[in-house]
N, C-alpha and C positions, 0 to 999 in steps of 0.2 A: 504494500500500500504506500502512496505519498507521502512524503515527512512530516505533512500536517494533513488539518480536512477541518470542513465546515461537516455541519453534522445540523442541519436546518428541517424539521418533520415535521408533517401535521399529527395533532391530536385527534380530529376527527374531521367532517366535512366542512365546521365552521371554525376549527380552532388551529392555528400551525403555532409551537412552541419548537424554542432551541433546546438542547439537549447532546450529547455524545450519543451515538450509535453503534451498537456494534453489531454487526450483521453476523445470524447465526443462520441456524438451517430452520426452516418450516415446518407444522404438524398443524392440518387442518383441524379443527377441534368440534366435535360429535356434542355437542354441548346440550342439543337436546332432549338427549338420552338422560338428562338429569331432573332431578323430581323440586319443584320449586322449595320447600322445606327444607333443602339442602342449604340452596342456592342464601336464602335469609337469616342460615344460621349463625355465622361472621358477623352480620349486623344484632343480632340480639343476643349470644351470648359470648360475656366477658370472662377475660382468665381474672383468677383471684388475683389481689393484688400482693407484689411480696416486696417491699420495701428496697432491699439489695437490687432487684432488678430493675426498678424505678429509678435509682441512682444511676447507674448503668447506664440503662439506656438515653441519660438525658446525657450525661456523659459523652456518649457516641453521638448525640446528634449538634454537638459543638462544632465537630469536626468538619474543616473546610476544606475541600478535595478541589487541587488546580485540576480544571478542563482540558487544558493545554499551552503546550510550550514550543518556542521557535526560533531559532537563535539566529541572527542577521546574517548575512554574509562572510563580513568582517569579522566575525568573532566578537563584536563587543557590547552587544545588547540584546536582553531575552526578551520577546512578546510574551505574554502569559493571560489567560483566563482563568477566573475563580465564579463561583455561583456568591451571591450574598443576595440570601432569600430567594424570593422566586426570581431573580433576573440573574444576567453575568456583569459580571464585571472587566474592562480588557483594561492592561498594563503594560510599559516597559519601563526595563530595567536595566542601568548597566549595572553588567558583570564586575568591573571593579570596583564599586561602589553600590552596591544592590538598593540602598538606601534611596541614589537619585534616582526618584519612580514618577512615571508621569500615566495620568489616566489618558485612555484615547478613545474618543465617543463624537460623534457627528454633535458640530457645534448647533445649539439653539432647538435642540428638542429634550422633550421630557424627559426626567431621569428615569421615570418608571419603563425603561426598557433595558435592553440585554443589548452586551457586544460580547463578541466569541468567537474564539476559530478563528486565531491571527497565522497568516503566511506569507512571510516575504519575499519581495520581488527579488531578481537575481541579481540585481545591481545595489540592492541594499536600499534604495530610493523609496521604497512603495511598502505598505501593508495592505494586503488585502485583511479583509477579515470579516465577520458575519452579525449585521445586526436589523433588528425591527424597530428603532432609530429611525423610521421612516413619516415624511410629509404625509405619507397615509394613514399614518398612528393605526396599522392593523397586526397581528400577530406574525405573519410572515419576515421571516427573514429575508433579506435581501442583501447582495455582497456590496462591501463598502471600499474604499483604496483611501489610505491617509498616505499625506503627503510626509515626507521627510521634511521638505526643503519648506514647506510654506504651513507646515501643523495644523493643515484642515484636511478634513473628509469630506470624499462627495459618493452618492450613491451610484451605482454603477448599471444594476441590473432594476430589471421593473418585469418580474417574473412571477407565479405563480405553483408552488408544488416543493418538492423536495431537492436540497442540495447538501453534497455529500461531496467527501474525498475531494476538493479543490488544491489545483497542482495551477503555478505558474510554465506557463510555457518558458523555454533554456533564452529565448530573447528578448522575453519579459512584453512582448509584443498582446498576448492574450489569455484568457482564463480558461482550464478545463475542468469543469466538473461533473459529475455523477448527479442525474435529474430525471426526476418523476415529476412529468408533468400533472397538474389537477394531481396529486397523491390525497387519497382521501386519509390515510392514518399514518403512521410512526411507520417508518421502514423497518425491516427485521423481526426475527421469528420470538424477538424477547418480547414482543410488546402485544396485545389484545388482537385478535385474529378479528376481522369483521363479522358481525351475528350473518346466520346462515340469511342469501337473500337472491333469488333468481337462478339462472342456470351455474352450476357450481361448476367450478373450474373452467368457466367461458365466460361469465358475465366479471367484469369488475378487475380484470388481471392486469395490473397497473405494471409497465415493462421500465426499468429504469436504462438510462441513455447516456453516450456522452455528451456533453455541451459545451459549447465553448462561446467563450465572452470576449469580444473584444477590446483591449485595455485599455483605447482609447475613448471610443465611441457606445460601449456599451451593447452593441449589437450581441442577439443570444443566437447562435445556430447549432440543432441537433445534429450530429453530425453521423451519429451509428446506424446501422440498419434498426424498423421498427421493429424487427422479428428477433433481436438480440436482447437480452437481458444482460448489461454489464455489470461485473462488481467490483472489476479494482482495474485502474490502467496508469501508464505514464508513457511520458513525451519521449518521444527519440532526440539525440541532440541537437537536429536540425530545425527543430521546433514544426516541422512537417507533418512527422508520421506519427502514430497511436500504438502501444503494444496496450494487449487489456485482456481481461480473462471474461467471457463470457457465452452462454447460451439458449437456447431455445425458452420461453417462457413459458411455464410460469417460471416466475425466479425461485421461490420457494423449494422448489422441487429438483432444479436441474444442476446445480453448484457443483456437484458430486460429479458431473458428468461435463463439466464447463472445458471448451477449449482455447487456445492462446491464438488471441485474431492480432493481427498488427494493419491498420488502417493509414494511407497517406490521405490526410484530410484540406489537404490546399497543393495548388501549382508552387506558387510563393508565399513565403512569409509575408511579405507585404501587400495581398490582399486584405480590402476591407472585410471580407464576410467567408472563413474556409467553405470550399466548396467537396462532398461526397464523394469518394471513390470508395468501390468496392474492397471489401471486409477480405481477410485472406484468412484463413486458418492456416495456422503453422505446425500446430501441435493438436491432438487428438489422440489420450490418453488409452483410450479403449481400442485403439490399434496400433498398439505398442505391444512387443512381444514379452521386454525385458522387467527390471523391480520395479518399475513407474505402471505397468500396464493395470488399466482401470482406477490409478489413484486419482489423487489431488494434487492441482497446482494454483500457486496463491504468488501474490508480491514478484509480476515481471517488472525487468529493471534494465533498460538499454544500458548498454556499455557506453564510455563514452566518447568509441568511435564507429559507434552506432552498430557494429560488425555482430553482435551477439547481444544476446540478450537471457539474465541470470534469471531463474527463478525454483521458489521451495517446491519441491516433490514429495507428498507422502500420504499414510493413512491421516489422513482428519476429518475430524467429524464435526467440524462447526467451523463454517465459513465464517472468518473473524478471530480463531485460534486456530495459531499457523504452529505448525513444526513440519521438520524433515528434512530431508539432504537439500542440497544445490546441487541444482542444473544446470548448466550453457545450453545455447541452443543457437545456429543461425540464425540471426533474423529475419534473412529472407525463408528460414524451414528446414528438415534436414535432420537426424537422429539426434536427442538431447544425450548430455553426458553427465554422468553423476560426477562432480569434482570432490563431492563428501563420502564416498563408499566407509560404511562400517563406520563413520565417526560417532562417538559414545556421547552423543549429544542431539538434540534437536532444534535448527536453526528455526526462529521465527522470522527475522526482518532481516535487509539485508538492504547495502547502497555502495554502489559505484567511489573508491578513494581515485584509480588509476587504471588502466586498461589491462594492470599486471595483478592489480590488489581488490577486495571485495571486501567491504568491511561487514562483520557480522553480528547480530544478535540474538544469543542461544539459549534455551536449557539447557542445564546440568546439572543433574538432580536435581534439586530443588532451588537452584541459583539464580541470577543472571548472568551471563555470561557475555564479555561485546570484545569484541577481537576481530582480525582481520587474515584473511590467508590469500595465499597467492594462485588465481587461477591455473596458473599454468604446472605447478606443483605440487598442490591443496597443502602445502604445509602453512602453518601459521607464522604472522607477522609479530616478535616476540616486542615489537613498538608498542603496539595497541593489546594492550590486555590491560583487563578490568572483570574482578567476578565480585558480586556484591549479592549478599542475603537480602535482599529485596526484588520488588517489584519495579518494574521499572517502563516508561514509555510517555512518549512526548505526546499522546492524545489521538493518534486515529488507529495503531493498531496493536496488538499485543510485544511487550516489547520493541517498539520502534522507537527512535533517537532521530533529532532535531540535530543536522551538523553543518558547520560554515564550509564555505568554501575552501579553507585550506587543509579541510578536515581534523582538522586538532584541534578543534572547538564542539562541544558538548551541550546539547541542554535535553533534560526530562524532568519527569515528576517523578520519585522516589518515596518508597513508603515502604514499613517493614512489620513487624508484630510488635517492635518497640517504639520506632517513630511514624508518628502520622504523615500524609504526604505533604511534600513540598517542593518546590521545584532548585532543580541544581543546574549549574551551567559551569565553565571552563575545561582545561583541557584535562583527561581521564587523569591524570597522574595529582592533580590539584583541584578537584570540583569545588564551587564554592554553592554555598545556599542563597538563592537568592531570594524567596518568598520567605516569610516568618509569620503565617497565618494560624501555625499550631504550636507554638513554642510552648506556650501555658497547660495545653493538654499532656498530661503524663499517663502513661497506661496501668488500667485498673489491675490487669494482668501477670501471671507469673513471667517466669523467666522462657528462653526457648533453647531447645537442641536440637540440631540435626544428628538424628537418626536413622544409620543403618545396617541391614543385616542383609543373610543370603539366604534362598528359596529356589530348591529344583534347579539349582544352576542359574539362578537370576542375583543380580546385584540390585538388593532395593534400597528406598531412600525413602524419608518421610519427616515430619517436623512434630514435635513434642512443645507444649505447653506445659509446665507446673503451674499448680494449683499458687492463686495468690495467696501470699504469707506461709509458704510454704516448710513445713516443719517435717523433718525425715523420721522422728519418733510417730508420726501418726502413718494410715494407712487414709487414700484417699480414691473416689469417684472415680470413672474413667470416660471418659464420652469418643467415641471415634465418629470419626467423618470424612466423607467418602467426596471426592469432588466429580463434577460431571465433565462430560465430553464423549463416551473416556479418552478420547485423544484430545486430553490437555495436561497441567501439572500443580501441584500449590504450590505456591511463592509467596513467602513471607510478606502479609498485607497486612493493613492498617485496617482494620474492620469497619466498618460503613454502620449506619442505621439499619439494620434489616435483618436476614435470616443467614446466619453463619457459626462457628466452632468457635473461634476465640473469647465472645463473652462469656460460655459456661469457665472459662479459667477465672476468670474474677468471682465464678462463684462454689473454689473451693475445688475443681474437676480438675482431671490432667485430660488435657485436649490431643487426639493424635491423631494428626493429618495426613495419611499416607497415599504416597504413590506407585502403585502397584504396577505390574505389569497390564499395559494397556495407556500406560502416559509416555507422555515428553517426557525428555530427560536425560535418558540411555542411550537414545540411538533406534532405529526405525526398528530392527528385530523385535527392541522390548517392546515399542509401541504396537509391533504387528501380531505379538504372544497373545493377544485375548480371541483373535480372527475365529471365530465356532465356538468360542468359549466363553461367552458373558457369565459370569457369578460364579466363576471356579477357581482355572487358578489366578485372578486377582482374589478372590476371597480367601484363599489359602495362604496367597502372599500376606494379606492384612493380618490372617489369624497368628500366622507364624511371628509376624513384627510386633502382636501384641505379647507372643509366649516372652518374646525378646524384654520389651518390656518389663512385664511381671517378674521377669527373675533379676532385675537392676533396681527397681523402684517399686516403694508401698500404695501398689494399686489393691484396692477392695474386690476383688473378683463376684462378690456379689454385689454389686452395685457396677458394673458395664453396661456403657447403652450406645447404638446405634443409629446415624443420623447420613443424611446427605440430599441432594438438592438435583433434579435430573435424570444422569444416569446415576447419581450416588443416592438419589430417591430409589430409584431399580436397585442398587446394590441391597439397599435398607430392606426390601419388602423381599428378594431373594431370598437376602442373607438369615432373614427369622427365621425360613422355611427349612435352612439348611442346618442351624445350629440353633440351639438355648443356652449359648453361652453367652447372652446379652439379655439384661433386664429391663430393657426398656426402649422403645424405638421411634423414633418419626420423620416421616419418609415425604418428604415434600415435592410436587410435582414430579412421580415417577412414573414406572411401568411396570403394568403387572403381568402384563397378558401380551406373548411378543405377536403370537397370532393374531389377535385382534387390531391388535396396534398397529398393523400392515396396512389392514384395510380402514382404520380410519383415519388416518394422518396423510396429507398430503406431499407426503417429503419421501417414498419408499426409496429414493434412488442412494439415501445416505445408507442403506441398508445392508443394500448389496455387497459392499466390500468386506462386512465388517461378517454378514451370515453368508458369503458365497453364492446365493441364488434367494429367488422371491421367494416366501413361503407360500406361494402355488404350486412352485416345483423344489420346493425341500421344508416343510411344514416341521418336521421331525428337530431340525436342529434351532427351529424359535420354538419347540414346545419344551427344548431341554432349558432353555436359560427363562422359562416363565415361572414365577413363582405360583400364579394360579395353579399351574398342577401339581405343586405341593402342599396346596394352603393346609389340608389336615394336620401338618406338620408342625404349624406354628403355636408358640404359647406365649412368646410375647407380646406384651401388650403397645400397641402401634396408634401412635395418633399419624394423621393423614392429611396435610393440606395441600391445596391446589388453588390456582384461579379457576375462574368460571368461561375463559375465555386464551387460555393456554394453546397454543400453537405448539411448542415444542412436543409438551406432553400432553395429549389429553386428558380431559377432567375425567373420563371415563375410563381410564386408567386408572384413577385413583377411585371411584365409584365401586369398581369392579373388587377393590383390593379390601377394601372396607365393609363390603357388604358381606363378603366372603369370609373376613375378619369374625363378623357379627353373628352371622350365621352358627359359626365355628364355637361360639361361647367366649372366642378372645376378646379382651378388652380392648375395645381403639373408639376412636373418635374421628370423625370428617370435619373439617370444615374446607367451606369454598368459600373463594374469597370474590365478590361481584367484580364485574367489570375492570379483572386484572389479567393479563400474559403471560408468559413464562417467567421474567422479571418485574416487580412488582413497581408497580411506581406512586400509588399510593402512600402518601407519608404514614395514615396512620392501620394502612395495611402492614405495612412494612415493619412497624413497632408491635402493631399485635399478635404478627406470626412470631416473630421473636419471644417477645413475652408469652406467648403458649408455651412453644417448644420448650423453654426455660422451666415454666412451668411443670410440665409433662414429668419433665425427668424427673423435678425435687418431689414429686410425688409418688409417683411412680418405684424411685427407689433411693426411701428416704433414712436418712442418716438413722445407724444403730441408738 
C-alpha cells in the first residue's frame, strides 16, 4: 500500500464520516435468521457493575491514538493526525524540535470539523490531506493541498463517495486515489454489511476505482476499467503508468483471487485530464505452477527504474494484513521470483531505497522488524536494522513506515503493552518522539514477556502479561486469547477502548497471547501449517505453551479461561468442544459451523486456500474443524457476542453456537449487539462488550 492514505467513508446514505480503514475480507450476513428478542437484548440488559472495571475502562478511553504520520521529503518535519473527540485534528512538527507545532486547517471555516490523512508532495512544497472543512459544511470529505510557501489551503476536489489510499504522482503533477463513487456505507468487511434489500449480489455492488486528481486544476478522472475492483496501486516513476492489485467485483468476495494489472493512464505527463488505456494483467496467481500458485499478493511497488516491480506473496486471509515472501516480477509480465525463499519471517510492507536495495517491514515472532536487503542477493543491509516490541505503522497499512527521500528519515506511530501510541520520527539509529498526547497515561497493567517454546517440530512464540501487582507467593487466573486472521500475529499494543486481552491483567489474570502455527512471524511454512487443519495443531500449539507456562509461573489451573475475536472467536467455540481444561469462555464474532458458513457468507473464495476445495466438493474437511459437530462435548460455560450486522462473521454463526450451547444444559449467554460489523464502532458498544467479557470471567470463575 502507499506510504500514507486518506481513509474518507460514508456512514450511511446521508452521513460520510473520516475514519482509518482497513480493508478486510467480506461475509454476507444471514441476519435474518435471527429472532428479534435476541436482537434487543444488548439494549436492555446490563453487566453488573464492578468498580475495578469502571476504573479501567475510563482509563483506556483517555487514550489518544495518532491517525497518521508523514515525514516531508527532506527529512525535517512530520504531518501527523490525532482524533480529539469526534473530529481530527492535523499537525506538523519539526523533528528537531517537536515542540514547534503548527495546526493546519483551511482558513475561515468552522472548527467543528476534521482534517486527516496528511501526504506530501514530492518536492516537499505541498500537503495534501483530507478534510470536511468545506464551503459546503457537509460530512464528506474532500482533498485539501496546503501550501508551504504561502500557509493556506484551498480545496481541491468537489467529489462525492469514498477516498482511500491517496498516493502523489513521482512529478507531483497529480493525485491518485482509490474511489467509490455514490458509496452508500464504510468501505470494508469491519464495518455493518447493508440490511438485506433487492436482488442480492446484483443490486447495490459498489466497485471501487482509480482516480486521479489533477494538482492543479482539480479535474477528477476515473481512470480503471468499470468491471475492476481495485484495492491497492502505485505510480511507476514516470508518473504515466498504474501497477495495482485488483479484480472482478464484487470486491468483497474476489481479493483472494485479485491479479496484478499495470495500466499507462496518459500519453504525457502534461496532459490536462489522463486519458484510459487498456488494463494489462501481469500476474494471475491461479496459473502459476510454483509456492505462489493460488495465493495472495498485496503492496506492488515499481522499482525505481521502472524495470520491475516488488510485491508480498502469500497465505493471507485478510486483505489489509499482509505477510509473506517478496517477489520481482517484470513489469511488462513474465514469471515472479521469490527473493525471500524460506526467510523465518513474514514481510508486510515494503518501498523502493535503490534499484539494488528494498527496504523492508517484517514479523518476527512477535516483533517488528524494518531492514532492508539486497534484490539481487536477498541478503540483508546490516545499515538498516531496527527490531522493536511494538506495533508499528504510519496509518494506511499494517506495519508501513512514512520515509524521506534520502531514506534515512523515519516516521510512524508506535505503541507497545507498556507505552501508548505516539508518533516517532528520525533516522532508525536515533528516533525521536514527537507527539506527547499520552505521557500522563501509565499502564494499569502487569509486566510483559516474550515467550517461547517448541511443538511437533515448530518454533512458537507468544506474549505473556502478569497479573498487576504481581506477587510470586500467590497463584493467579489465566485468561488466553487467541487472535484472528489466522494469517496475522500479536504485537505488542496499546489496548484501545473495546474488546481485547490486556485489560483482564489489571485485573489480577496473567494474559497469554499466543501465536500459533497459522500466523506471521516464522516464515510462510509456519503460516501454511494450519492448510486442512483449523483447531488442531494451532490448539495443540497453545495447549503445549500453556503446559510451558504452568510449570514457570503460579497459574490456578482451575481458574483458565478462553477468549478471542474472529477466527480466535472459532478457536474459543472449537476449543471447549475439544478440551475442559478451560473454565470459562467467550467467543466473540466466531464460527461455529464451517458448512454453513460456506453458504452464507459472501467471501467463499478466502476459503479455498486455506480448506483446499469448496465444501461442495470436500464437505468432510469443514465438518472436521466445526465445532457444531462436537457440541455434546462441551461443558464450558460460553458467553457469545456478535453484531447484528457482521460481514466477517455471521451472527448466525454465533446463533447457531448458542442455541446449541442451550440446548446442551451448558451455561452461555448471547448477546447481539444492533446495528454493528465485525469491528464495533459504537462507543458504548465497544465498553459494554468489554465490561461483559470482564465480567463473564470474574464470575464464572471466581477467586477461592
Amino acid at each position: 500500500m502507499p506510504k500514507t492514505v486518506f481513509s474518507m467513508v460514508r456512514q450511511n446514505a446521508s452521513l460520510i464520516a473520516m475514519t482509518s480503514v482497513r480493508i478486510c475480507r467480506t461475509i454476507t450476513l444471514l441476519i435474518a435468521l435471527l429472532p428479534i428478542p435476541i436482537l434487543a437484548f444488548a439494549q436492555t440488559s446490563a453487566p453488573p457493575e464492578d468498580p475495578r472495571i469502571g476504573t479501567l475502562l475510563e482509563t483506556l478511553a483517555k487514550t489518544r491514538t495518532p491517525s497518521m504520520a508523514s515525514i516531508s521529503p527532506d527529512g525535517k518535519i512530520v504531518a501527523w493526525s490525532v482524533r480529539s473527540g469526534q473530529n481530527y485534528g492535523l499537525h506538523l512538527s519539526d523533528i528537531s524540535n517537536p515542540s514547534n507545532d503548527l495546526a493546519i486547517r483551511p482558513s475561515g471555516e468552522s472548527s467543528d470539523c476534521s482534517n486527516d490523512a496528511p501526504i506530501w508532495s514530492p518536492d516537499g512544497q505541498s500537503l495534501a490531506y483530507a478534510s470536511n472543512c468545506t464551503a459546503e459544511h457537509t460530512s464528506q470529505p474532500q482533498i485539501f493541498i496546503w501550501s508551504k510557501k504561502t500557509g493556506e489551503s484551498r480545496q481541491l476536489t468537489h467529489i462525492t463517495g469514498t477516498i482511500d489510499h491517496v498516493a502523489w504522482s513521482p512529478d507531483g503533477k497529480q493525485i491518485g486515489f482509490l474511489f467509490v463513487e455514490n458509496a452508500t456505507r464504510r468501505a470494508g468487511a469491519l464495518d455493518a454489511m447493508k440490511p438485506w434489500n433487492g436482488v442480492i449480489g446484483e443490486d447495490g455492488v459498489e466497485v471501487q476505482r482509480i482516480a486521479v486528481a489533477d494538482a492543479a486544476s482539480g479535474t477528477v478522472s476515473q481512470v480503471t476499467p468499470e468491471k475492476l475492483h481495485v484495492y491497492e496501486f502505485s505510480w511507476a516513476p514516470n508518473s504515466l503508468d498504474l501497477a495495482y492489485v485488483a479484480a472482478l467485483p464484487p470486491g468483497e468476495n474476489t481479493w483472494w483471487v485479485a491479479q496484478l494489472y499495470t495500466q499507462r493512464i496518459a500519453a504525457s505527463a502534461n496532459r490536462e485530464a489522463p486519458s484510459r488505456v487498456a488494463a494489462k494483467s501481469i500476474l494471475d496467481t491461479t496459473k502459476l505452477s510454483g509456492p505462489l500458485h493460488g495465493l495472495q499478493i498485496a503492496v506492488p511497488r515499481f522499482s525505481p527504474d521502472g524495470k520491475q516491480i516488488a510485491f508480498i506473496g502469500g497465505l493471507m486471509s485478510d486483505q489489509g494484513s499482509t505477510g509473506g515472501d517478496v517477489y520481482l516480477i517484470p513489469s511488462t509480465g513474465g514469471e515472479p521470483k521469490d527473493i525471500t525463499p524460506n526467510r523465518a519471517a513474514s514481510v508486510a510492507f515494503l518501498h523502493w531505497i535503490s534499484p539494488d536495495l528494498l527496504g523492508l517491514c517484517e514479523h518476527v515472532g512477535g516483533s517488528s522488524h524494518i531492514t532492508a536487503i539486497n534484490v539481487n542477493t536477498g541478503s540483508d543491509d546490516p545499515k538498516v536494522n531496527l527490531t522493536l516490541n511494538d506495533s508499528i505503522g504510519s496509518g494506511d497499512s499494517v506495519m508501513s513506515v512514512s520515509v524521506s527521500h534520502n531514506n534515512k528519515d523515519f516516521a510512524f506511530i508506535r505503541s507497545s503493552f507498556e507505552h501508548a501510541p505516539e508518533v516517532w520520527a528520525g533516522p532508525l539509529s536515533h528516533l525521536t518522539q514527537i507527539s506527547h498526547l499520552n505521557d500522563t497515561i501509565k499502564p494499569l497493567w502487569g509486566k510483559t514477556e516474550d515467550i517461547t517454546w517448541t511443538n511437533e517440530g515448530f518454533h512458537v512464540q507468544g506474549w505473556l502479561l502478569y497479573p498487576e501487582n504481581y506477587d510470586p507467593s500467590k497463584r493467579y487466573p489465566l485468561i488466553v486469547n487467541v487472535h484472528g486472521g489466522p494469517s496475522s500475529a500479536v504485537t505488542p499494543r496499546w489496548p484501545g477502548l473495546g474488546y481485547g486481552a490486556v485489560p483482564f491483567s489489571a485485573l489480577g489474570y496473567f494474559v497469554f497471547m499466543p501465536n500459533p502455527r497459522g500466523s506471521f512471524g516464522q516464515g510462510e511454512k509456519f503460516t501454511q501449517a494450519n492448510i486442512k487443519d483449523f483447531g488442531y495443531g494451532d490448539l495443540r500449539d497453545i495447549l503445549t505453551g500453556m503446559d510451558t507456562l504452568e510449570s514457570r509461573i503460579p497459574i490456578d489451573k482451575n481458574r483458565e479461561g478462553l477468549t478471542g475475536w474472529s477466527y480466535g472467536g472459532f478457536m474459543t467455540m472449537f476449543a471447549v468442544t475439544q478440551t475442559t481444561r478451560f473454565h470459562a469462555a467467550v467467543a466473540g464474532a466466531g464460527i461455529s459451523d464451517w458448512k454453513s458458513y460456506y453458504g452464507e457468507n459472501s467471501i467463499d473464495q478466502w476459503m479455498i486456500p486455506f480448506f483446499g476445495a469448496s465444501v461442495y466438493d470436500d464437505p468432510a474437511v469443514y465438518a472436521k474443524s466445526s465445532a457444531i459437530d462436537f457440541i455434546k462435548q462441551v461443558k464450558t460455560p460460553t458467553l457469545v457476542v456478535v453484531g447484528d450486522r457482521d460481514g466477517e462473521c455471521p451472527a448466525p454463526q454465533s446463533f447457531e453456537f448458542w442455541h446449541a450451547l442451550r440446548a446442551e444444559g451448558v451455561k452461555t449467554q448471547l448477546v447481539v449487539y444492533p446495528d454493528e460489523g465485525h469491528a464495533f464502532r459504537s462507543p458504548e458498544h465497544r465498553r459494554d462488550v468489554l465490561e461483559r467479557a470482564l465480567n463473564w470471567f470474574e464470575n464464572q470463575m471466581p477467586a477461592n
